[in-house]
C-alpha positions as CSV (number, residue, x, y, z in Angstrom):
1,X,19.4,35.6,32.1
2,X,22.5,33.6,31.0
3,X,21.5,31.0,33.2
4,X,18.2,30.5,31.0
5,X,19.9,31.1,27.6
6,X,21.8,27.7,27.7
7,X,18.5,25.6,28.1
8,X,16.7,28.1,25.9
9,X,19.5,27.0,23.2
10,X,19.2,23.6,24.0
11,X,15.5,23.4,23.5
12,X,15.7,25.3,20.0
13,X,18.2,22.9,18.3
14,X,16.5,19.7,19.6
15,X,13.2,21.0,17.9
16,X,14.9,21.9,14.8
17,X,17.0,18.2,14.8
18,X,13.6,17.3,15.5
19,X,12.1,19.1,12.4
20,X,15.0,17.7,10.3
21,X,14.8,14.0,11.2
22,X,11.0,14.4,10.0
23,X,11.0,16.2,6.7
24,X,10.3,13.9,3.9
25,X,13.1,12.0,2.5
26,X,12.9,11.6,-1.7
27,X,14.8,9.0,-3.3
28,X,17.8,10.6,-4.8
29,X,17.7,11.0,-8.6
30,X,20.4,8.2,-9.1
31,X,18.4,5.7,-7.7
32,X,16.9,5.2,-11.0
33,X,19.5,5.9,-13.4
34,X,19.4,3.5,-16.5
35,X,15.7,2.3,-15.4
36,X,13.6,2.0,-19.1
37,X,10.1,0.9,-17.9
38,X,8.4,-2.0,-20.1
39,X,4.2,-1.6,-20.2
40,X,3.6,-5.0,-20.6
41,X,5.4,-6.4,-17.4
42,X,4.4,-3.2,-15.7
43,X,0.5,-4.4,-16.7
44,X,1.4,-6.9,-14.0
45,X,2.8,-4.7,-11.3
46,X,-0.6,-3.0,-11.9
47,X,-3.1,-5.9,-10.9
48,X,-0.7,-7.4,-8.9
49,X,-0.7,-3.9,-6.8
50,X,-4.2,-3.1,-6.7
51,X,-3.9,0.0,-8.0
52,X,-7.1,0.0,-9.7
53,X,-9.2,-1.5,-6.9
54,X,-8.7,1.5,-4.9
55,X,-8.3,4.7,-7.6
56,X,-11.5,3.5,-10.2
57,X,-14.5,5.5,-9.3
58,X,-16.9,3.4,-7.2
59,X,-18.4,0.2,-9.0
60,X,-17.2,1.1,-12.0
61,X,-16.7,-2.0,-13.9
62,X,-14.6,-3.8,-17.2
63,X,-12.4,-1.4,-18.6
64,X,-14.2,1.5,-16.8
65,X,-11.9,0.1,-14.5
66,X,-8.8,1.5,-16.0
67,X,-10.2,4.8,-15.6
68,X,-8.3,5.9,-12.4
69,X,-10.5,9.0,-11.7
70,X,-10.7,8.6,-7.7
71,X,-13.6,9.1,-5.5
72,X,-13.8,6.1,-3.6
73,X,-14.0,6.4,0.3
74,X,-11.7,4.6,2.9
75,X,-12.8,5.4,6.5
76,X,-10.6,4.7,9.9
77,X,-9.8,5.8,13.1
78,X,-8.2,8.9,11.7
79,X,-11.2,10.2,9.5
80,X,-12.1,9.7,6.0
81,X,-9.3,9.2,2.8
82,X,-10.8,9.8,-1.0
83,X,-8.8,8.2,-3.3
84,X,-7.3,10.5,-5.9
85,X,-7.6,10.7,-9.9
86,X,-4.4,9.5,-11.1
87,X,-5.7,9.1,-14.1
88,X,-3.2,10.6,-17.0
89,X,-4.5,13.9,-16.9
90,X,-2.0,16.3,-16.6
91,X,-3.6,18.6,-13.9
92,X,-6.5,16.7,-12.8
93,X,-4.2,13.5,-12.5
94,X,-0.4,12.2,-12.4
95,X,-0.6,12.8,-16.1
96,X,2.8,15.4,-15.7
97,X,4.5,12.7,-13.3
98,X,8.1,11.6,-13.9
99,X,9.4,8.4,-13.0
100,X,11.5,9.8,-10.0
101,X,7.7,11.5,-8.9
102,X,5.8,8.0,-9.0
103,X,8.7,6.5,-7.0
104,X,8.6,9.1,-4.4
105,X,5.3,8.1,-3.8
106,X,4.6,5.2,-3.7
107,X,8.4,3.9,-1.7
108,X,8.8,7.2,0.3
109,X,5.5,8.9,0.8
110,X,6.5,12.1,-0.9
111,X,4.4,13.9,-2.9
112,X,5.2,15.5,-6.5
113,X,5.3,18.6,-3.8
114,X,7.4,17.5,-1.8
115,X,4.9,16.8,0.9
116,X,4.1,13.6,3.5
117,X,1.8,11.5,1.8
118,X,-0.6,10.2,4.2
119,X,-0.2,6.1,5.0
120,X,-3.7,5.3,3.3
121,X,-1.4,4.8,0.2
122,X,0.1,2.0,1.6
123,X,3.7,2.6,1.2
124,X,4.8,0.8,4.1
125,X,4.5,-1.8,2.0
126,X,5.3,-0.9,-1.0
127,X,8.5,0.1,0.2
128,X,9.7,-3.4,-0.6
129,X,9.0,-2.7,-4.3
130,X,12.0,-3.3,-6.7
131,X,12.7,0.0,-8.6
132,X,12.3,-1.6,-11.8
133,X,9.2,-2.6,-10.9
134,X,8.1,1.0,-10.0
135,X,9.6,1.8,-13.8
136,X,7.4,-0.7,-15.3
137,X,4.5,0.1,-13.4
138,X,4.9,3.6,-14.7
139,X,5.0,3.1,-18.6
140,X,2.0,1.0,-18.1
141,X,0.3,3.7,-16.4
142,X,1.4,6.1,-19.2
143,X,-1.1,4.1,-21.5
144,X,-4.4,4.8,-19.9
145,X,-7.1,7.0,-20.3
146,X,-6.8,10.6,-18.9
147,X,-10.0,11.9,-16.7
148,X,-10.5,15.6,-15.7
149,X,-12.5,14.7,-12.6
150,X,-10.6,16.5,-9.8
151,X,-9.6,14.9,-6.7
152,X,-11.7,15.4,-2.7
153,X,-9.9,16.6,0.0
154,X,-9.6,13.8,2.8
155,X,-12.2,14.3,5.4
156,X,-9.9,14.6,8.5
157,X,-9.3,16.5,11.3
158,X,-6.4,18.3,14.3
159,X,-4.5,16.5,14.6
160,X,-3.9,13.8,12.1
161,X,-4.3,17.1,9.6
162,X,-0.8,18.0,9.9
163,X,1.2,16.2,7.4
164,X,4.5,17.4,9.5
165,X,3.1,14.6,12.3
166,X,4.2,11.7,9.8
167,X,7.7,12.5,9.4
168,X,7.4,10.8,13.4
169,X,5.1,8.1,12.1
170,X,8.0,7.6,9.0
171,X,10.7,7.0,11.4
172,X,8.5,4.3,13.2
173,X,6.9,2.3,10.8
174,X,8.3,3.4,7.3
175,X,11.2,0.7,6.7
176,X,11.7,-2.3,4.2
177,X,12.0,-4.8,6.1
178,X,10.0,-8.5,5.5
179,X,8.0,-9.3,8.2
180,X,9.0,-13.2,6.7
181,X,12.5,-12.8,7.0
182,X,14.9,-15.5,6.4
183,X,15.7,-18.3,3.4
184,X,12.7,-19.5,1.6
185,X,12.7,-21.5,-1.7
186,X,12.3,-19.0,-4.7
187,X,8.2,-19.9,-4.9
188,X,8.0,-18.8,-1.2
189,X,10.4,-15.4,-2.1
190,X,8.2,-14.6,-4.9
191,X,4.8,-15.2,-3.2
192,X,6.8,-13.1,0.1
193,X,7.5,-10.0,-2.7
194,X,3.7,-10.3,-3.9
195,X,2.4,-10.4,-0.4
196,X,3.7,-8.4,1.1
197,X,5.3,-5.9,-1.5
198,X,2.4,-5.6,-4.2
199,X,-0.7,-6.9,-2.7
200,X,-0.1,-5.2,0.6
201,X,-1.9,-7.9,2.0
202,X,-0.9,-6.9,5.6
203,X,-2.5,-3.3,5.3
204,X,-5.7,-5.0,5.7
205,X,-4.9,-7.9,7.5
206,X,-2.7,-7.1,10.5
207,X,-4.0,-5.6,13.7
208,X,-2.6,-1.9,14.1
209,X,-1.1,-0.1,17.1
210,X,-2.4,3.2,18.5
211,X,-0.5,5.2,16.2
212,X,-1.7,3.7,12.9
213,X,1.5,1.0,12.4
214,X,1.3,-2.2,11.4
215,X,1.7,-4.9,14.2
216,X,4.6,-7.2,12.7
217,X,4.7,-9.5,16.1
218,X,1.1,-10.0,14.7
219,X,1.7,-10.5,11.1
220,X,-1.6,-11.0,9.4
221,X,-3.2,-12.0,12.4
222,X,-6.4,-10.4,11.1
223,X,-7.6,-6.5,12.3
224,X,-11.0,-4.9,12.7
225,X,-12.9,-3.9,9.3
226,X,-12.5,-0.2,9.2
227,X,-15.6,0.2,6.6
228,X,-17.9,-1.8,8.3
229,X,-20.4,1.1,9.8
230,X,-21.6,-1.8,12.8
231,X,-17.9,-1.6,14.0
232,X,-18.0,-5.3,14.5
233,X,-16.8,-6.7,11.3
234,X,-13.5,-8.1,11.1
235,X,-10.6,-9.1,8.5
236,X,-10.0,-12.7,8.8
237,X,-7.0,-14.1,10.9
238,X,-5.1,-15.7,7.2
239,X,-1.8,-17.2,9.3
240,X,-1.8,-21.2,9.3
241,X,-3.3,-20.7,13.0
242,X,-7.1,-20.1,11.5
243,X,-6.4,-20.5,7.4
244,X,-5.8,-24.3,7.0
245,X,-6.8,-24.8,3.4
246,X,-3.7,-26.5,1.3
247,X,-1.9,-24.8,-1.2
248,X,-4.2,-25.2,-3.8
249,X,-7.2,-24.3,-2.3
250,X,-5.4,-21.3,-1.3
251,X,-4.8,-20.5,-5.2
252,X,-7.6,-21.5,-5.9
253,X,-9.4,-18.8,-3.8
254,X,-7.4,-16.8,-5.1
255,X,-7.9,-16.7,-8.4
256,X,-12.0,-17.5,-8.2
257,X,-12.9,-16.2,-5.0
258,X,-14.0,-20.1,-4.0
259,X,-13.7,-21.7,-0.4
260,X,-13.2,-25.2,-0.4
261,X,-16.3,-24.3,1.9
262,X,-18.4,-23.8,-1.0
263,X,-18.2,-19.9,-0.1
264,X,-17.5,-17.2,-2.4
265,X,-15.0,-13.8,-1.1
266,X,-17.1,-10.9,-0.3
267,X,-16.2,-7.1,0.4
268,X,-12.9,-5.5,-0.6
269,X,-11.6,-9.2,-1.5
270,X,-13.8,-9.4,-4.5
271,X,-11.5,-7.0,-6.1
272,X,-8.3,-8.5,-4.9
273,X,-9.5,-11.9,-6.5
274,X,-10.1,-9.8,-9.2
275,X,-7.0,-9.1,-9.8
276,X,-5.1,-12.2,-9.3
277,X,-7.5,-13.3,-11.9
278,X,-5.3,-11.5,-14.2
279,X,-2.1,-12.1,-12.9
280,X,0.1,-15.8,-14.3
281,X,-1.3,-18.7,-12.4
282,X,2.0,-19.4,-10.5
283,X,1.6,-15.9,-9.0
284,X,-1.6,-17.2,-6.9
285,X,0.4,-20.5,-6.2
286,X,4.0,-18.4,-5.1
287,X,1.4,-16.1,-2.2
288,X,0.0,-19.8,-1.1
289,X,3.3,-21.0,-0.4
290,X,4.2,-18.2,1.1
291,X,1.4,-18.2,3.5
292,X,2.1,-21.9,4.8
293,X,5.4,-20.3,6.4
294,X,3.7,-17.4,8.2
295,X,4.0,-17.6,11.9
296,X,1.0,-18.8,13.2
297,X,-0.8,-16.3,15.4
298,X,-3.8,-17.4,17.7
């Protein structure tokens, strides 16, 4: 009997160091002392961020678009994710959030409960944010409409149910590290922060390991098109390997949605060019530059 106690022992506190190492980690409170949020540069953060593109109600349109009442569907390998309202609303939406509650979110995964946030909010990225952005972001958000429509439950199943799992997935992939590292001029750094901050731009176009993580040795080497119901459609390889427009055409596409093909964006890009429509013109140039010093990936 003592014999089995030890390992018995043994095997208890490695699950619960196990359990510890995984619960979700908030930002401590001080983190954002003497942050004051400003609306208009948060306006900014907004576009720049996409948070419209993915929390409007499907094809809604002009300032229906500011009405952040959720519904749209994201499908992967893991099920289906339904964007939420966070619309101002206080119960419906993030109407009640605090500062310190948006932050959680959106640079931790941690919900106003406490919770893991599933990786569909793409937090791996914006993990990078600066905090004052996040403060800016959330006095802009503080001026929108409110919407009582309440948010879907995601459409997943056992396993990738259990929100415990991404405490592991967390300690893997959850990190703010560039996948550019290294001196660049301060064009390059800003288009770098945009990129790969804000626009998440690797979300969609970097292949993904088994688990769900980004592939950095990849770095928007282009990934299968998770919405495309064929299962053959694919995000475009958008290192200087396959994209060899110049800088300018780069902006360019950006900010139209023009190739120097005499193409036009389709799909989920329509809304990104959307939104770097409203964003300063040297934002557009800063993510071209920044995309000449990508690695190139075959």
């Amino acid at each position: 009997m003592r014999k089995l106690r030890i390992p018995l022992i043994l095997l208890v506190l490695l699950g619960a160091g196990l359990i510890w190492w995984t619960l979700p980690a908030p930002l401590p409170a001080r983190a954002l002392e003497g942050l004051t949020g400003d609306p208009g540069r948060g306006e900014r953060v907004f576009w720049a961020s996409g948070c419209a593109s993915c929390h409007m109600a499907e094809g809604a349109k002009g300032e229906a678009q500011l009405v952040l009442s959720g519904g749209q569907r994201f499908p992967s390998d893991f099920g289906t994710f339904i964007a939420p309202n966070i619309s101002q609303h206080a119960e419906a939406g993030i109407g009640a959030w605090t500062l310190h509650d948006l932050a959680n979110a959106l640079t931790r995964g941690v919900s106003r409960g406490g919770e893991h946030l599933y990786p569909a909010l793409p937090y791996a990225s914006y993990a990078r944010m600066e905090l004052q952005d996040v403060a800016d972001l959330h006095a802009f958000l503080k001026t929108l409409p409110a919407d009582p429509t309440p948010s879907l439950p995601h459409e997943i199943s056992f396993p990738f149910n259990l929100r415990m799992a991404l405490g592991g997935w967390k300690l893997l992939f959850l990190n703010d590290d560039w996948a550019l590292p290294g001196n660049l001029t301060p064009t390059e750094d800003r288009g770098r922060y945009i990129a790969e901050a804000l626009a998440h731009c690797g979300e969609c176009h970097t292949p993904r390991n088994a688990l769900g993580g980004m592939d950095t040795s990849r770095w928007l080497a282009g990934a299968p098109d998770p919405s495309d119901p064929t299962g053959q459609g694919k995000v475009p390889n958008i290192t200087p390997a396959k994209l060899t427009w110049s800088e300018g055409e780069i902006a360019y596409y950006l900010t139209t949605g023009f190739t120097p093909d005499f193409d036009s964006a389709g799909g989920h890009m329509v809304h990104v060019v959307e939104n770097f429509a409203r964003l300063p013109e040297e934002d557009a140039r800063a993510v071209a530059a920044y995309l000449k010093r990508v690695a190139p990936v075959e």
